[in-house]
C-alpha positions as CSV (number, residue, x, y, z in Angstrom):
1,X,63.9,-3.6,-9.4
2,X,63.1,-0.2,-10.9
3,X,60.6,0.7,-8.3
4,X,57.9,0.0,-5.9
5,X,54.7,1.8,-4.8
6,X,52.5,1.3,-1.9
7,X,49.4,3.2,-1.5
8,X,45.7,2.8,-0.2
9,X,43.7,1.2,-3.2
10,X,44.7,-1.0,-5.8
11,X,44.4,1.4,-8.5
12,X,46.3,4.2,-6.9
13,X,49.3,1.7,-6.2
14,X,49.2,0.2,-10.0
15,X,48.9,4.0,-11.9
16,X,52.2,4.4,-9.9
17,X,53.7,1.3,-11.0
18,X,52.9,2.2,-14.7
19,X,54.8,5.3,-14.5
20,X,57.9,3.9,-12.9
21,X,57.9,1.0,-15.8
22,X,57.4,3.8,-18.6
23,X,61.0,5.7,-17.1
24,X,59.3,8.2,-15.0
25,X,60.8,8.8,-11.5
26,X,59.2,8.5,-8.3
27,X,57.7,12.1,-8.1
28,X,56.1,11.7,-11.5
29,X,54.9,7.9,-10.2
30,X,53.5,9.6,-6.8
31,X,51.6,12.6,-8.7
32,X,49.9,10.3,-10.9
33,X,49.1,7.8,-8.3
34,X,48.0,10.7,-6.2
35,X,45.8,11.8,-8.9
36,X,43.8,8.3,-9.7
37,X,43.7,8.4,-5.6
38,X,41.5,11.8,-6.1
39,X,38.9,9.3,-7.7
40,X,39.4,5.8,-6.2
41,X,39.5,7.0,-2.8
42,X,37.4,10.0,-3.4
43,X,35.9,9.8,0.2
44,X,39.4,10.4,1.9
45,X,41.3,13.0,-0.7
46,X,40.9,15.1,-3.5
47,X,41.7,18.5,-4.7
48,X,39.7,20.5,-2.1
49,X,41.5,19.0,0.5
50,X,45.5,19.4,2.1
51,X,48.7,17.2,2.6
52,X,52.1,17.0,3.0
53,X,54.6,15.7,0.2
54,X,58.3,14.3,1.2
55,X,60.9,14.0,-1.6
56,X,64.2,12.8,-0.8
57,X,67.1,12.6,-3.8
58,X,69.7,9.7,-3.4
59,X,72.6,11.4,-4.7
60,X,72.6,14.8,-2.6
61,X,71.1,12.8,0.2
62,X,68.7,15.8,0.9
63,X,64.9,15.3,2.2
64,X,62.5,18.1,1.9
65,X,58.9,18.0,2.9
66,X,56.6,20.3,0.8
67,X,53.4,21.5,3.0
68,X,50.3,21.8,1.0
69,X,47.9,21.5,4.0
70,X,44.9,23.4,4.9
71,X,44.9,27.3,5.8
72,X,42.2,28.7,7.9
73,X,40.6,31.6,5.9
74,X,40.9,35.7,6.5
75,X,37.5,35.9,7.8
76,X,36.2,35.3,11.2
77,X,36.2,31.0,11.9
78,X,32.6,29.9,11.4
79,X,31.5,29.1,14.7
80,X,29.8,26.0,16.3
81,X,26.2,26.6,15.7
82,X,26.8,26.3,12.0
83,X,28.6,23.2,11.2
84,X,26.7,19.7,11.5
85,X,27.6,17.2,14.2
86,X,27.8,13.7,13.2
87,X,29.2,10.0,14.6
88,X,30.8,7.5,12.8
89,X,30.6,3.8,14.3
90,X,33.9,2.0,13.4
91,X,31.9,-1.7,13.6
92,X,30.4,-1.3,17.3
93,X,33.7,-1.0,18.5
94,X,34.1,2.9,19.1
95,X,32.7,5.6,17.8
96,X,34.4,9.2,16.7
97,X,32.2,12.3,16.3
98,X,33.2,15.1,13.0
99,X,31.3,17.7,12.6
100,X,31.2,19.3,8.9
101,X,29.1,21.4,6.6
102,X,30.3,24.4,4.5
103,X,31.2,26.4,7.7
104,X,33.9,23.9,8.1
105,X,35.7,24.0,5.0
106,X,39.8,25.3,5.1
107,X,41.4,26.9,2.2
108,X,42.9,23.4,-0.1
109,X,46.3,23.1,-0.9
110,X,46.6,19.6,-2.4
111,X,46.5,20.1,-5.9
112,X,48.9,23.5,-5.7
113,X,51.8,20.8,-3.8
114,X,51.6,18.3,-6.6
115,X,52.0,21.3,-8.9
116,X,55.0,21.9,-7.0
117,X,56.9,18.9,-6.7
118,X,56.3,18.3,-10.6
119,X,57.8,21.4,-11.7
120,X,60.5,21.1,-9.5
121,X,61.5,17.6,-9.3
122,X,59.2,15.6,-12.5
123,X,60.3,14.3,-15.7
124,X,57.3,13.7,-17.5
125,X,54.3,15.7,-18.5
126,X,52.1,16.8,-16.4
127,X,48.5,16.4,-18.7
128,X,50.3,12.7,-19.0
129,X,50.4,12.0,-15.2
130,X,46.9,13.6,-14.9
131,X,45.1,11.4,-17.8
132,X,44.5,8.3,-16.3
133,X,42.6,10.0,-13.5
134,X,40.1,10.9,-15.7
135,X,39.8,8.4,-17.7
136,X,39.3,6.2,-14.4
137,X,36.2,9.1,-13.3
138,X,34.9,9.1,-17.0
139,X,34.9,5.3,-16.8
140,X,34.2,4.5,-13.2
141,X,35.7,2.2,-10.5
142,X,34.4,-0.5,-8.9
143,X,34.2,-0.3,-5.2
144,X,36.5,-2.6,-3.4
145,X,34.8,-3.9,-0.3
146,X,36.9,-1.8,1.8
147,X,35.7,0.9,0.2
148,X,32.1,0.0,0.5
149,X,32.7,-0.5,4.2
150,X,34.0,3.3,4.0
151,X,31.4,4.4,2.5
152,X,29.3,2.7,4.7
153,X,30.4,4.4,7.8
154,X,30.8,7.7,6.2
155,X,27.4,7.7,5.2
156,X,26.1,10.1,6.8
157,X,29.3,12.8,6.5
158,X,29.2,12.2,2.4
159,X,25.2,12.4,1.6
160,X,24.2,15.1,3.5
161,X,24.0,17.7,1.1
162,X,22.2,16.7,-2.2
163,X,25.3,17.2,-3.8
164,X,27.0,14.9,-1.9
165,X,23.9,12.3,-2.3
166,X,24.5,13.3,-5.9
167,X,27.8,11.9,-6.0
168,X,27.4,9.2,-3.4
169,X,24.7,7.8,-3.4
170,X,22.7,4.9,-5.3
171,X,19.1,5.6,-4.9
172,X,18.4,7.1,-1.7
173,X,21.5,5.1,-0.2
174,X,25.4,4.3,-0.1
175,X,27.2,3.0,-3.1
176,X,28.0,-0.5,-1.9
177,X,31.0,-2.8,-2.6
178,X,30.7,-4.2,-6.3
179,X,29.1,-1.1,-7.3
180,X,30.7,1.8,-9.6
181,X,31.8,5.3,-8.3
182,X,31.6,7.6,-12.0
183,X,31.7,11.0,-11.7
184,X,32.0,13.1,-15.5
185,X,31.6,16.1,-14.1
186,X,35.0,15.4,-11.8
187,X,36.3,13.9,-15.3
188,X,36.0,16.9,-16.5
189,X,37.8,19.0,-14.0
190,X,40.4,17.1,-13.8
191,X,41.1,17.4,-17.7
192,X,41.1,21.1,-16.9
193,X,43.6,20.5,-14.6
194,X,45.4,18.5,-16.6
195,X,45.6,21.9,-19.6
196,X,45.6,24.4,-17.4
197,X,47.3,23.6,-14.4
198,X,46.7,23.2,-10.4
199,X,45.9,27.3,-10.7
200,X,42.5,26.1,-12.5
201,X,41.5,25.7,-8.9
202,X,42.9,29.1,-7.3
203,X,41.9,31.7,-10.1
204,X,39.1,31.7,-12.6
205,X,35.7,30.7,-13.2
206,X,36.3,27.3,-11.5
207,X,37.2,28.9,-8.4
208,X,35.2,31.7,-8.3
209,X,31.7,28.9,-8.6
210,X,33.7,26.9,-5.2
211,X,33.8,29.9,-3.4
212,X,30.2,31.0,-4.2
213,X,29.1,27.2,-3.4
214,X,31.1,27.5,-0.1
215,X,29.6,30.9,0.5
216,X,26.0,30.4,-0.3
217,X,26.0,27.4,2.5
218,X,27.7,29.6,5.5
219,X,31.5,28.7,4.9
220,X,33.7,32.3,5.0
221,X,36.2,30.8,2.0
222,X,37.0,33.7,-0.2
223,X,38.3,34.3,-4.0
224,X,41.3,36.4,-1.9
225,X,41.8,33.0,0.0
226,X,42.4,31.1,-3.0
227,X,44.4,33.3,-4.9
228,X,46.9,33.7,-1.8
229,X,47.8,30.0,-1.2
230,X,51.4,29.1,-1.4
231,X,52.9,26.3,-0.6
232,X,55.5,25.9,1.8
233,X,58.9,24.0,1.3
234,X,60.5,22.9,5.2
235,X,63.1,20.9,6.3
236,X,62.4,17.1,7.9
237,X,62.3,16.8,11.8
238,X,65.1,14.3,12.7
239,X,65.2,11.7,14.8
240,X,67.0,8.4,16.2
241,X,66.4,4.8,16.5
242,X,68.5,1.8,16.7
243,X,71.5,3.1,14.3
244,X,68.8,4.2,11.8
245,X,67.8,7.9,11.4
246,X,64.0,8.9,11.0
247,X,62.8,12.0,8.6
248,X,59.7,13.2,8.9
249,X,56.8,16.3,8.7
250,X,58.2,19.1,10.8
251,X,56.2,21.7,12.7
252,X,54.0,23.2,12.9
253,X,52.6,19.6,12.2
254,X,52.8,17.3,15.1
255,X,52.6,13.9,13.9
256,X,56.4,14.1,12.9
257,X,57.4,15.4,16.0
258,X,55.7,12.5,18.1
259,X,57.0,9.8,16.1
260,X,60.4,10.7,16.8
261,X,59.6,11.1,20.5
262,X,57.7,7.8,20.7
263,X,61.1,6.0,19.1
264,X,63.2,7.8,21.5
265,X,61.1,6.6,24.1
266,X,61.5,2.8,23.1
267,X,65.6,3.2,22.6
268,X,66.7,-0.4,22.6
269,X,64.5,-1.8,25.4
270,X,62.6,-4.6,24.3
271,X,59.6,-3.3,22.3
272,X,56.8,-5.3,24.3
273,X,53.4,-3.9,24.4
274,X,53.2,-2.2,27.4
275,X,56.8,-0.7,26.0
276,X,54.5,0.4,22.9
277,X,52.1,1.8,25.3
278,X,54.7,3.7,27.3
279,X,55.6,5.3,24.2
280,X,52.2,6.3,23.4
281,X,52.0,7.8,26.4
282,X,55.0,10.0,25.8
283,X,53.9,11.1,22.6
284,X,50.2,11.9,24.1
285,X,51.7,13.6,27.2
286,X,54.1,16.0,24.5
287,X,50.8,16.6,22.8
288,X,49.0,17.8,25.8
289,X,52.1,20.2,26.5
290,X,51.3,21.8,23.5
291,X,48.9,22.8,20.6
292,X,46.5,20.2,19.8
293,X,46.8,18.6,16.1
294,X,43.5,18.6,14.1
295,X,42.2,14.9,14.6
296,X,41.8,13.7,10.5
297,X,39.8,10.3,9.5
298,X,40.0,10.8,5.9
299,X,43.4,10.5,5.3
300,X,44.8,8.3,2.6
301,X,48.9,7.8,2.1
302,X,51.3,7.5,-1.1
303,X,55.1,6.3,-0.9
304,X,57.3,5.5,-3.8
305,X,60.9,4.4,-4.4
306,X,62.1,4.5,-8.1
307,X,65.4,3.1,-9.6
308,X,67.7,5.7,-8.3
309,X,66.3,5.7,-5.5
310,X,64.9,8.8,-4.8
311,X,61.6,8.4,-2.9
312,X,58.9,10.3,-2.6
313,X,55.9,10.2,-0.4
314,X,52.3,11.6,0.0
315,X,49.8,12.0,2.9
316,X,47.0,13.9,2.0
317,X,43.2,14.3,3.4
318,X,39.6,15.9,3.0
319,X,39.3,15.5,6.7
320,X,36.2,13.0,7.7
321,X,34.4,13.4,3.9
322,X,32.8,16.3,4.0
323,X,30.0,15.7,1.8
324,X,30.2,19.9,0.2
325,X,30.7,19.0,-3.4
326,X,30.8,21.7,-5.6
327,X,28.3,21.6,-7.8
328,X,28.7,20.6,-11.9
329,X,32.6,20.1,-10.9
330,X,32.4,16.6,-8.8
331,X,35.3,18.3,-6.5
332,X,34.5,17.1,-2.7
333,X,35.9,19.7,-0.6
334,X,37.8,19.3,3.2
335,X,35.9,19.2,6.8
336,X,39.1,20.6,8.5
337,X,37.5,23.4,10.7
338,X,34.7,21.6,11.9
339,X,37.4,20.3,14.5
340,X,40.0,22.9,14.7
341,X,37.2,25.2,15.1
342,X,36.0,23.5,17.7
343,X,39.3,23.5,19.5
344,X,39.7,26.9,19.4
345,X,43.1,26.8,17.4
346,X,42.0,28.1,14.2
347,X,43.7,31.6,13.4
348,X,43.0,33.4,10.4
349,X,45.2,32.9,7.7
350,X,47.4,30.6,9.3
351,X,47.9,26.8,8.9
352,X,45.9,24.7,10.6
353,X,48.3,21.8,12.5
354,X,48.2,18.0,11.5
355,X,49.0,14.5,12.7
356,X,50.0,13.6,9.0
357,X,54.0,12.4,8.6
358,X,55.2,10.9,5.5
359,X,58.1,9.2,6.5
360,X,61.4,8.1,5.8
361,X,63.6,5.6,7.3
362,X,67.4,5.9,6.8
363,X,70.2,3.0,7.4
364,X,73.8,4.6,6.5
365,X,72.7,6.9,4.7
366,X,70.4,5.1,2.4
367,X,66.7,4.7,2.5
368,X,65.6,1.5,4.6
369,X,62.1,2.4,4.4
370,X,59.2,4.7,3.6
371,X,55.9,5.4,5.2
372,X,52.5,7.1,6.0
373,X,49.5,6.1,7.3
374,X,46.0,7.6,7.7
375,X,44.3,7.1,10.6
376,X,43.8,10.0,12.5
377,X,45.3,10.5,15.8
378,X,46.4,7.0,15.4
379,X,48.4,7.2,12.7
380,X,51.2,8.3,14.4
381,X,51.2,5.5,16.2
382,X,50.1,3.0,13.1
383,X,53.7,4.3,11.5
384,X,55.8,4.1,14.9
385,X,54.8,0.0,15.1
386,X,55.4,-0.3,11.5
387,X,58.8,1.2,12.2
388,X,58.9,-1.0,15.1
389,X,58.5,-4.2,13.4
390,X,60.6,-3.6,10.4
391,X,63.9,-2.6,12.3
392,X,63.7,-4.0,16.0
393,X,61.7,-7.1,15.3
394,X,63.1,-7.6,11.4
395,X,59.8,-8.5,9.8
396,X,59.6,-8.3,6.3
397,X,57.2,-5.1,5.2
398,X,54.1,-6.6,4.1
399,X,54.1,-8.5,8.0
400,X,55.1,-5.5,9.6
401,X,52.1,-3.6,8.1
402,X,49.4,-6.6,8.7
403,X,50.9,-7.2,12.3
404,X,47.6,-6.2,14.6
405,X,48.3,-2.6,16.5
406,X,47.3,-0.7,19.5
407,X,46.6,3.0,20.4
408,X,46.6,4.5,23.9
409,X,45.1,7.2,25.1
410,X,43.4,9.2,27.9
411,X,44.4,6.2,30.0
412,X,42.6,3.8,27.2
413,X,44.3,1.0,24.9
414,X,42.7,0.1,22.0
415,X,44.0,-3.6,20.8
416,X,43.3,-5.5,17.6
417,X,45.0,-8.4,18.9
418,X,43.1,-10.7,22.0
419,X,46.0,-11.9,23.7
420,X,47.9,-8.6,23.8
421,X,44.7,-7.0,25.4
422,X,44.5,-9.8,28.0
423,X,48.5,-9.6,29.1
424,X,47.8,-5.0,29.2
425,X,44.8,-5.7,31.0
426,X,46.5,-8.0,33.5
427,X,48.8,-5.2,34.1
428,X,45.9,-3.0,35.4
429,X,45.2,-1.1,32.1
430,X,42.0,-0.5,30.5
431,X,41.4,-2.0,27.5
432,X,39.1,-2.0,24.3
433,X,39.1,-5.1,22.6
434,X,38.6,-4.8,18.9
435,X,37.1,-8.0,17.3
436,X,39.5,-8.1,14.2
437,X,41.7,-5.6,12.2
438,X,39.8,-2.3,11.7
439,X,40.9,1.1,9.8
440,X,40.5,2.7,13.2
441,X,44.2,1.9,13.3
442,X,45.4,3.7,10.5
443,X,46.2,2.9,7.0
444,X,50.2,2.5,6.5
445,X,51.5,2.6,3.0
446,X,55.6,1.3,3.4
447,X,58.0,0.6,1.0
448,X,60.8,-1.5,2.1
449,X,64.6,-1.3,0.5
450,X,66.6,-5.1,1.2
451,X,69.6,-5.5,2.1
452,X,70.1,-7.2,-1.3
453,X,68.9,-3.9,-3.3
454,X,65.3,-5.5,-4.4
455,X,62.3,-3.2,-2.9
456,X,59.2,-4.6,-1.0
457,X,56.2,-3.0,-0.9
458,X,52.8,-3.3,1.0
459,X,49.6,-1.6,1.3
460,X,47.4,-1.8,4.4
461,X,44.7,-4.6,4.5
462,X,42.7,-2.2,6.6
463,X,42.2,0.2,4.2
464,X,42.2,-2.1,1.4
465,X,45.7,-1.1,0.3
466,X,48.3,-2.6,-2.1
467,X,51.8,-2.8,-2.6
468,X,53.2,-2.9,-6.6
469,X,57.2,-3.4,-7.3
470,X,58.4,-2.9,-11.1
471,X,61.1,-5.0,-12.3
């Protein structure tokens, strides 16, 4: 094989693919799947959002993780009274509240960490890796019906603004499976991007019209924001399990962290549920001890291995879909203060703190497997089962990834499978039945490296994900 790519839409997952087959390596494949992602999963990521990029070289055998997450900007927070509360119903079967609105949007740093990687670690042009984005928002893509059910419940966070209704909506409603998400005025920033470079964003007219959009609807985002950006280059937290060693996003992100806490945790005990649970428990009570992680819905997850080896892999977010598009640019901009706000851990100037942990699994040496999810506080979770399943209970990846979940906590377990939620609540716990798989779980993107060198990849079905492997 001379690569795989798993990601969370079809599209994303095959623009990857098409890079690996045309010689590029797995950074170019992940910045141009990461690019088509900006309009196929335009609810979830873009360039006014944040993320975290992982990029590991077989032949030093170093990992580095790039952070290109949201900063909180120099001026006062906005406060509560400005942003708008709103609840998303996942199906009847729980319900999360974001709260969004121009006051809530972060400084982005999405676009400047694919800018990074590229320069540092890609081999093929950058207007190349850029152009089948836009083509795709020139064009238009057909929503998938996971992605009508996103929109569905996002409803109300993506057409509250008549921008946002502008881009999202179909006549007074939401787009709907079957029917086409085009944007030209995104297709045409992202052929900007594509000549001039990430700094199209930071510097310029282009920015100077997001700020004064941001502004003019009570947000505190400022030119001096934008032009100070950097992104930051750390190295991976480390962890154990089972003879295998886990990389994954350090601090001041948390999701990395917890996932190496919540293996620990399990050791070599048989991982039953309520062993799962117990280890969610761990994880919750570490995140309790310390500075709470900004709860994300709209998170959407790359990972890529190429020939060589090399991986590299993207988690990236807008938050919940905000719904503040810029206007005459199609760029949907991030929701992150609306929570961290809210929490009272927003500092000016700083980074605001995530659950988001591209992953990587290592056997000898050698990447076994590779992994994000989306999913908010659950995704930690989502990846720690995946993990789970591949390397205690030796399922292949694309079972791993379907398997049903569970999430605990504040003394709840949420369970996509019947019989499992019987046996926990036998034990005395509380459960919340979920009547079949849901994207409240997380959205895992894995690709899996055999034994016998061939690579396995798979998507998430609850996100409408896909897994593509290049011969």
């Amino acid at each position: 094989m001379s690569g795989a790519v798993a990601a969370g839409h079809p599209l994303t997952a095959e623009a990857g693919a098409r890079v690996l087959a045309a010689g590029g390596n797995a950074v170019d494949a992940c910045v141009c799947a990461a690019f088509v992602s900006w309009v196929c999963e335009s609810p979830l990521t873009g360039p006014g959002g944040g993320g975290f990029l992982l990029v590991h070289g077989a032949e030093e055998g170093r990992t580095r993780v790039f952070d290109c997450f949201v900063t909180v900007p120099r001026a006062a927070p906005a406060v509560e009274g400005a942003l708008l509360r709103l609840e998303v119903d996942f199906d009847g079967d729980t319900r999360q509240v974001f709260h969004t609105g121009a006051a809530a949007v972060a400084v982005p740093g999405t676009a400047l960490g694919l800018e990074e990687v590229h320069r540092r670690f890609g081999s093929m042009p950058w207007a190349e890796l850029v152009a089948p984005a836009a083509r795709l928002a020139r064009e238009g893509v057909e929503l998938t019906p996971a992605q009508g059910y996103l929109h569905r419940i996002l409803d109300g966070l993506l057409r509250h603004s008549p921008e946002g209704d502008g881009m999202y909506g179909a006549g007074g409603r939401a787009l709907a499976a079957a029917e086409r998400f085009v944007s030209a005025e995104f297709a045409g920033t992202l052929d900007r991007i594509g000549v001039e470079g990430a700094g199209a964003l930071y510097r310029g007219e282009l920015a100077q019209r997001l700020v004064a959009h941001v502004r003019a609807g009570g947000g505190v985002l400022s030119a001096e924001d934008l032009a100070a950006y950097r992104v930051v280059e750390r190295e991976p937290v480390v962890g154990e399990f089972r003879g295998h060693e886990l990389r994954s996003n350090p601090s001041p992100s948390s999701g990395g962290t917890l996932i190496a806490l919540g293996l620990e945790a399990l050791g070599d005990a048989d991982p039953s549920p309520e062993a799962i649970v117990r280890a969610m428990e761990a994880q919750e009570a570490a995140r309790a001890a310390g500075p709470l992680p900004k709860p994300l819905a709209g998170t959407t997850h790359i990972s890529v291995v190429d020939a060589r080896g090399d991986v590299a892999a993207m988690s990236a977010s807008l938050g919940s879909g905000s719904g503040v598009v810029v206007p005459g640019t199609g760029i949907h901009l991030n929701n992150m203060l609306g929570e961290a706000d809210l929490a009272g851990d927003a500092r000016p100037g700083e980074r605001l703190t995530s659950m988001m942990a591209p992953s990587l699994v290592l056997r000898e040496g050698r990447p076994r497997l590779v992994l994000g999810s989306a999913g908010s506080a659950r995704l930690r979770g989502a990846i720690l089962q995946v993990i789970v399943n591949v390397v205690a209970r030796e399922m292949g990846v694309e079972e791993a990834v379907e398997a049903p979940r569970l999430h605990a906590e504040n003394g709840v377990v949420y369970c996509e499978d019947a019989a499992v939620a019987a046996a926990l609540e036998a034990l005395g716990r509380e459960v919340v039945g979920f009547k079949r798989r849901n994207l409240f779980f997380g959205g895992v993107g894995a690709v899996e490296a055999l034994p016998d060198g061939r690579l396995a990849a798979a998507g998430d079905p609850r996100r409408g994900g896909a897994g593509v492997t290049v011969a």
